[in-house]
N, C-alpha and C positions, 0 to 999 in steps of 0.2 A: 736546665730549662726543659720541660716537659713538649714533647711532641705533640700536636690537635692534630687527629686524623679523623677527617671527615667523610660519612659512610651512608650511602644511596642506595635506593634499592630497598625493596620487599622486607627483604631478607640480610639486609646490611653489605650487600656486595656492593663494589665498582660497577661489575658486569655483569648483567643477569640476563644474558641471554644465552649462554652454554653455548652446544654446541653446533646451534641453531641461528644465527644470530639473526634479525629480521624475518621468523620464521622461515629461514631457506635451509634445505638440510648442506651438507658438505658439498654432495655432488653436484645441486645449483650453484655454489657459490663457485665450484672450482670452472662450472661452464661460465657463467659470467664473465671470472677471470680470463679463461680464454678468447671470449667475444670481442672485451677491451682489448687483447693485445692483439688481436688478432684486425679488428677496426683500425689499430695506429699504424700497422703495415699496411693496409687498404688506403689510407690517409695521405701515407709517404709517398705512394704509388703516384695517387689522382693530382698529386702535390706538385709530382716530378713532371709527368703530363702537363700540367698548365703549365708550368713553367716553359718545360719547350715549345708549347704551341703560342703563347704568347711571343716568345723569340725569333721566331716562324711565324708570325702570324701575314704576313703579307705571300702566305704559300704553301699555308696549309691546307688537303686535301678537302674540300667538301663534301660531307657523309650525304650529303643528299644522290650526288651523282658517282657515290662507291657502292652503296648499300639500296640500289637498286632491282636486285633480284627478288624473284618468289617461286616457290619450288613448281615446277611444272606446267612454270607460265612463263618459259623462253622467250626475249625478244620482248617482254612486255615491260616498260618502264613502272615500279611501283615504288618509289621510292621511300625506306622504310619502314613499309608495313610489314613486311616479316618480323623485323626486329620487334616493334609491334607486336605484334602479335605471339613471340618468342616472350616479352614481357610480361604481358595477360597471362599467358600461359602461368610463370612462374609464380608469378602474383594469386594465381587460383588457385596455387599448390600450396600456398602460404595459408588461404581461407581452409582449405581442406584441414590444413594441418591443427589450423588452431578448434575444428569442429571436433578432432580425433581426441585431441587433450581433453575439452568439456566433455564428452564421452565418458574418456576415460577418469573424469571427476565422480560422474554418475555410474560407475563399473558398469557400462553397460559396450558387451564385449561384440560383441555385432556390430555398431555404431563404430568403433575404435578401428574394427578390422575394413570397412570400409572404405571405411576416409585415412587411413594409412595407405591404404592400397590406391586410392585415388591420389595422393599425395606423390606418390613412390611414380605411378603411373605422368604425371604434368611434369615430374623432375628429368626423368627419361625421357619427353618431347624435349626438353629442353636443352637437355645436355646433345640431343640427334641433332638439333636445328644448330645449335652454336658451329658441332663438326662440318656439318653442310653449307655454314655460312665461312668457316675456314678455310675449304675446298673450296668454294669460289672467289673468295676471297685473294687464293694462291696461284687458281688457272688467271683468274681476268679477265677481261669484257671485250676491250677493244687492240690494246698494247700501244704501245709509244716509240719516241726516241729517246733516248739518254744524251745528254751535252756533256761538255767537258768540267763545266761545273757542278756537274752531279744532278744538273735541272731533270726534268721531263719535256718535250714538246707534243703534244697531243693533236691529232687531225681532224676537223671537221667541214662538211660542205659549205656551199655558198649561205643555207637556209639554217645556219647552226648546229647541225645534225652531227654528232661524233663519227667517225667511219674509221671500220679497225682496221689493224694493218694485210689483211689480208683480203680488205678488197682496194687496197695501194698497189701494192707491191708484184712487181713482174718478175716473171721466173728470168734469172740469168743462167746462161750453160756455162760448165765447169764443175768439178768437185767439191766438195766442202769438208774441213776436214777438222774431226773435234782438236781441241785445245789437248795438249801433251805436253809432259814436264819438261822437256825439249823447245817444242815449239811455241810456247804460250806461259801464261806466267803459272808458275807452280801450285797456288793453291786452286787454280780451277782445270787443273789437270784432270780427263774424263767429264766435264763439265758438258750434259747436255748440247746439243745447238740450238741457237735459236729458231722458232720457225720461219722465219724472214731476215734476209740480210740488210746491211744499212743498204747495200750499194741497190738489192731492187726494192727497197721502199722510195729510196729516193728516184728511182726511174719513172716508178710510177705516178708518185708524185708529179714530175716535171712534164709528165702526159698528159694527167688530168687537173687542166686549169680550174676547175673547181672547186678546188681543194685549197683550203687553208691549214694555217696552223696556231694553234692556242698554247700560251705558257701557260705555268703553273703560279707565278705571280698573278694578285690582286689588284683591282682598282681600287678607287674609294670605293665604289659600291656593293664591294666584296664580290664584283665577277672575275671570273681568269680574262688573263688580256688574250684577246684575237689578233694577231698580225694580219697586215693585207698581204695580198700575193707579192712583192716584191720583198717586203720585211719578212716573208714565211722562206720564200727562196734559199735568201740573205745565212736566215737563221742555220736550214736544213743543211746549208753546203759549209759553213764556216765553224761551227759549232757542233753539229753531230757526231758520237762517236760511237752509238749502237743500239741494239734494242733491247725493249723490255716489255713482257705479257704477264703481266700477273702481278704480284707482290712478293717478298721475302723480306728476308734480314738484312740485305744487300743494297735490291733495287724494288721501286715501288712505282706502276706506272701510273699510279694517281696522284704522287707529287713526293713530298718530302718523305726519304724510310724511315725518318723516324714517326713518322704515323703510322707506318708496320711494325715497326721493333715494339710499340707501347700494345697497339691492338692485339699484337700476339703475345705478348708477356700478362698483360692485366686482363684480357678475357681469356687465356688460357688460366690462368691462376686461381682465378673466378669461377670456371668452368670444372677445374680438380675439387675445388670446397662443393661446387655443387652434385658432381660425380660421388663425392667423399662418404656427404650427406644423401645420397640415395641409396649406395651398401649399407649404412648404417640403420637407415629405414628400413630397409629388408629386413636386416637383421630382427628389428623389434618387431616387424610386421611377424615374423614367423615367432617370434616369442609371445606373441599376444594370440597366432593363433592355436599355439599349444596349452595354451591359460597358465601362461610363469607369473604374468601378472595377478591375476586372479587367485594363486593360490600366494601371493605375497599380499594380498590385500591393499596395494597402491600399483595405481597408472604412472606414477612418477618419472619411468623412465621415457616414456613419450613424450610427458613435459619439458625434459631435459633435450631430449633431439630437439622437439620442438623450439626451444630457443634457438637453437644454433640454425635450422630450418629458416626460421623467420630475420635472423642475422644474414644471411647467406642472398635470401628476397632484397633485405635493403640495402647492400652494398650494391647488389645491381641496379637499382635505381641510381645511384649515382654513377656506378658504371654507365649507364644507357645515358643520364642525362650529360656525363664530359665527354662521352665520345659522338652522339647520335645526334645530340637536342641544341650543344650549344653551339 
């Protein structure tokens, strides 16, 4: 019995798009391919995040009163708006990028150098603001107590106002003496001291009647609960077992660490692509201005950053919107 092979195409092929296919040349297609795999890691990440934060959710950190800061405006509550404006930024580096590509459709090499350079210039705010939001991120604002079960207790006045531990805490006389593989548990051998001991926060504490204290548990309303002064007492003397300023891997003084462990893994990670994607812009920034392109007769390779440029923009949108928005 004779075979019917049936034949499509022009020219009688199956495929007639060679080596081109969807007019993309190789080097699109092989960026492409990295964007997707690169998107189902970014996926997994935001995947793993809801996940804990929903498990937590009666205790999770609220970004509105962690991400407070703005650079140069100490003491001013702005909740936010750096990040904000850390976004814009990125987001205008994305506009730039895609003016540099039309440019480079029209070889017009002035226009390219430009807006590459204004591209390269918005990705470097960006990646300086992430560092600066790390750094404070890791000193901290006010600091805390740590409880036994790994809680936070936070301090605020009678009028709701937070107050850090160091307008609590009374100096006690006596030495202090860091942690030693001897005297302290082995892996925080050399470990820093704190700047406030439990024993004069709680002094101070029990000075100033003023003073309450707030868990890092939720109401219905999604506010942290307030103790009154005898439930704050209660808490401070039966439950406390140390302090905490700032953030790490460890201890977190705005609630649960695992809202540190994901903020420093997914916006460092996020941060290296975008770092990545600024060398690499250089690179073609200075190839565009020695005319490599021009004398190859295609801007192609700007296209190609440029995808990955504009990959890079909308992962942080979703970045900004699981960690900042929701």
């Amino acid at each position: 019995m004779e075979a019917t092979v049936v034949r499509t195409g022009t020219e009688g092929k199956t495929w007639g798009g060679g080596n081109e296919p969807l007019k993309a040349s190789y080097g699109k297609m092989m960026m492409w391919f990295f964007i997707l795999s690169d998107a189902l890691t970014f996926s997994g990440f935001l995947a793993a995040y809801g996940f804990s934060r929903f498990k937590f959710i009666d205790s999770w950190p609220i970004a509105d009163e962690v991400f407070t800061h703005f650079p140069f405006l100490h003491g001013v509550e702005a909740p936010m708006y750096y990040v904000a404006l850390m976004t814009f930024i990125l987001i205008f580096s994305s506009v730039t990028m895609v003016l540099a590509v039309d440019a480079g459709h029209h070889m017009k090499k002035g226009k390219v150098t430009t807006y590459m350079f204004l591209t390269i210039l918005g990705g470097l705010v960006f990646v300086g603001s992430q560092a600066w939001e790390w750094n404070t991120f890791i000193k901290g604002d006010y600091g805390a107590v740590t409880t036994k079960g790994g809680n936070v207790l936070q301090f605020l006045n009678t009028e709701g106002e937070r107050v850090s531990l160091s307008e609590i805490a009374v100096p006690i006389a006596g030495e202090r003496v860091e942690h030693e593989s001897n005297n302290g548990i082995w892996f925080d051998s050399g470990k820093d001291l704190p700047s406030y001991t439990l024993e004069e926060v709680k002094a101070g504490f029990i000075q100033n009647e003023d003073l309450l204290i707030r868990t890092q548990q939720l109401d219905e309303n999604g506010s942290k609960i307030i103790l009154s002064r005898e439930e704050s007492l209660m808490k401070l003397n039966n439950e406390a077992v140390g302090t905490v300023e700032g953030a790490n891997l460890v201890q977190n003084e705005y609630g649960s660490p695992l809202f540190a462990d994901f903020f420093f893994f997914i916006t460092g990670f996020h941060g290296f692509h975008v770092l990545s994607g600024v060398v690499i812009n250089i690179i073609i920034f200075f190839n565009v201005i020695i005319g490599t392109y021009e004398r190859r007769g295609s801007y192609e390779m700007v296209e190609k950053v440029g995808l990955y440029w504009h990959f890079v923009d909308l992962v942080w949108v979703f970045v900004f919107t699981f960690f900042y928005l929701v």
